[in-house]
N, C-alpha and C positions, 0 to 999 in steps of 0.2 A: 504494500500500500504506500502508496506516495504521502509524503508528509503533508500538512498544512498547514499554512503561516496567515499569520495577519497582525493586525495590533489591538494591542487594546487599552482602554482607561479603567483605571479601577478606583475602587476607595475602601476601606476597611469603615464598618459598621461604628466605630467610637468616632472616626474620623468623621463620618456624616454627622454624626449625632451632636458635633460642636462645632458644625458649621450655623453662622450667623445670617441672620436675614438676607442681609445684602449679599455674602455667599450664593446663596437660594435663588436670588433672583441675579445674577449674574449669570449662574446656571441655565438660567432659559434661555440666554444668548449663547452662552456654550458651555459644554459637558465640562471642559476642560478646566471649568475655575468650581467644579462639584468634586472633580475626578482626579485627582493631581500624581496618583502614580500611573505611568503609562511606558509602553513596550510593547515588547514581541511576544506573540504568546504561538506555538508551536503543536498540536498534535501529532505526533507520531506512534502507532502502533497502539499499544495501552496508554503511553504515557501524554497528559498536559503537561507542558513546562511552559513558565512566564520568565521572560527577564527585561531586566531594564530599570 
């Protein structure tokens, strides 16, 4: 099976949970100021691997 790649944004649940208003709605413009870890996330075979 051939691998698959892409990216991704992530945030860890404590991380959401102390974002601020303005966070939140920044957010509707883009993921990117909700999401602040972001990388490569990989399928291959059984295994997910994220990095970055």
């Amino acid at each position: 099976m051939e691998p698959k790649r892409g990216t991704y944004l992530g945030a860890s649940a404590a991380e959401l949970h102390t974002n601020k208003v303005a966070d939140k709605a920044a957010g509707v413009v883009s993921q990117k100021a909700l999401f602040r870890r972001r990388g490569t996330i990989e399928l291959t075979g059984g295994s997910l691997v994220l990095s970055g």
